[in-house]
C-alpha positions in Angstrom: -40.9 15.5 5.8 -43.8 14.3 3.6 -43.0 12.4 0.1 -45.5 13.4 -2.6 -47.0 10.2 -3.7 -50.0 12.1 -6.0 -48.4 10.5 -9.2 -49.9 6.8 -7.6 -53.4 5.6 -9.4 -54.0 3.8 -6.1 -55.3 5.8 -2.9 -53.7 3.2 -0.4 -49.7 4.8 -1.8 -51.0 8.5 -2.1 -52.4 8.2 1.3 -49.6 5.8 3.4 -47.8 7.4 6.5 -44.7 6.4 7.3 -44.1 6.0 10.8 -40.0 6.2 10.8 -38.5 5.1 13.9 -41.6 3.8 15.3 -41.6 0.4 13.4 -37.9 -0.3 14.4 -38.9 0.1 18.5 -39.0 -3.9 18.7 -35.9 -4.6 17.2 -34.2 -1.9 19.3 -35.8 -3.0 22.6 -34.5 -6.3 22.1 -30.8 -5.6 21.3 -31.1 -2.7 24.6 -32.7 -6.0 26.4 -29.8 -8.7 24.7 -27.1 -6.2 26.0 -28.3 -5.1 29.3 -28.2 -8.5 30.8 -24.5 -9.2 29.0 -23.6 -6.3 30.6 -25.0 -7.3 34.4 -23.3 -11.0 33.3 -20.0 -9.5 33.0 -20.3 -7.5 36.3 -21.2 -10.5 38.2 -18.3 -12.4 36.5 -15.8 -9.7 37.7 -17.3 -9.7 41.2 -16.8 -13.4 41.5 -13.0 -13.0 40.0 -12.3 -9.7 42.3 -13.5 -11.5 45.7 
């Protein structure tokens, strides 16, 4: 999907690319990071409470 930016006097907007979910891979990886170990937390806990 391309958004026609031709009605821009400035060549830097009529030729910008948007990269979509590219730019949001940081923030992602952190939160997948963030809830990976709270998950592997939790697990521990209910080993320790099971045994």
């Amino acid at each position: 999907m391309s958004v026609d930016r031709s009605y821009s006097p400035y060549e830097v907007i009529r030729m910008y690319h948007d990269r979509g979910m590219m730019k949001w891979g940081a923030f992602a990886t952190g939160e997948l990071t963030e809830a990976q170990n709270t998950f592997e937390k939790e697990k521990k806990e209910d080993k320790k409470i099971q045994a």
